[in-house]
C-alpha positions in Angstrom: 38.9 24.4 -29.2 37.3 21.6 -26.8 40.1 19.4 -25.3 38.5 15.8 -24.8 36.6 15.6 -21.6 36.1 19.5 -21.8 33.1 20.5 -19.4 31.7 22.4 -22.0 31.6 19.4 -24.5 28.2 19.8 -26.7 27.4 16.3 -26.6 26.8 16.6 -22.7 23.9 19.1 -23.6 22.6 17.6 -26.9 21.6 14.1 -25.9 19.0 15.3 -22.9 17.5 17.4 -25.2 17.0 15.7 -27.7 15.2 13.1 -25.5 13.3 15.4 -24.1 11.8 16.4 -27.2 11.3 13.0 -28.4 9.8 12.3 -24.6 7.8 15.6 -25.4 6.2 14.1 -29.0 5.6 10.9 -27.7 2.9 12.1 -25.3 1.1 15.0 -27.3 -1.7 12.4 -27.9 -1.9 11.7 -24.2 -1.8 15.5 -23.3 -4.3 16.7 -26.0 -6.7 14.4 -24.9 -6.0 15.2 -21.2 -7.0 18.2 -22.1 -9.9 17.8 -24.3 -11.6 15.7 -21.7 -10.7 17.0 -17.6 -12.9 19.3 -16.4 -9.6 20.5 -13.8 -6.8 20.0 -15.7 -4.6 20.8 -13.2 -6.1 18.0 -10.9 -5.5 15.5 -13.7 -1.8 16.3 -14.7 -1.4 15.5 -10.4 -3.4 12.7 -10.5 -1.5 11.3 -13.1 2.1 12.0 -11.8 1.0 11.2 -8.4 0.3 7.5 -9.6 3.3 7.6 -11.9 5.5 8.2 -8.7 3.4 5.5 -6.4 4.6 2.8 -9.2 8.0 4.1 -9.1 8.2 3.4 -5.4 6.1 0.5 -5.6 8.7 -0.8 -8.1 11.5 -0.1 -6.4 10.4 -2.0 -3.3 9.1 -4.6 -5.0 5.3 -4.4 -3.9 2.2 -4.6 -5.9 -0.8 -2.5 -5.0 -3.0 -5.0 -3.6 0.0 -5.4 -0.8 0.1 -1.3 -0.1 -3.5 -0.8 -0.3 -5.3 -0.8 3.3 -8.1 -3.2 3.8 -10.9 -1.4 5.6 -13.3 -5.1 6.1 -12.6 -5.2 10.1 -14.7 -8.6 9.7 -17.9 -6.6 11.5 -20.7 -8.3 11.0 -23.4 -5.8 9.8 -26.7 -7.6 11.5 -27.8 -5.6 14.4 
């Protein structure tokens, strides 16, 4: 028997997981094809959750990449 506000209470657990699973079937599409079409998968899964964690910060400090990204043109004029 669970009192109310138990530690143990199932619907702590059940919730994440069920999430998780509907998190999980939302991007099989996205994986398969992932999958069918890297050459390094590995490289690509990093890629991809290296850009998903750059918007996250980018989005939590309320800049867009064209602020962030460093502009290389050091107005050198190319005629020599």
């Amino acid at each position: 028997k669970n009192p109310e506000g138990d530690f143990w209470d199932i619907n702590m657990f059940v919730e994440p997981v069920v999430q998780g699973i509907s998190t999980r079937e939302e991007l099989l599409d996205l994986t398969d094809d992932v999958e069918r079409n890297s050459i390094d998968l590995y490289a690509s899964y990093r890629e991809m959750l290296y850009r998903v964690r750059q918007k996250k910060i980018n989005d939590i400090l309320g800049q867009n990449k064209e602020e962030i990204s460093p502009s290389y043109d050091f107005d050198i004029d190319d005629d020599f």
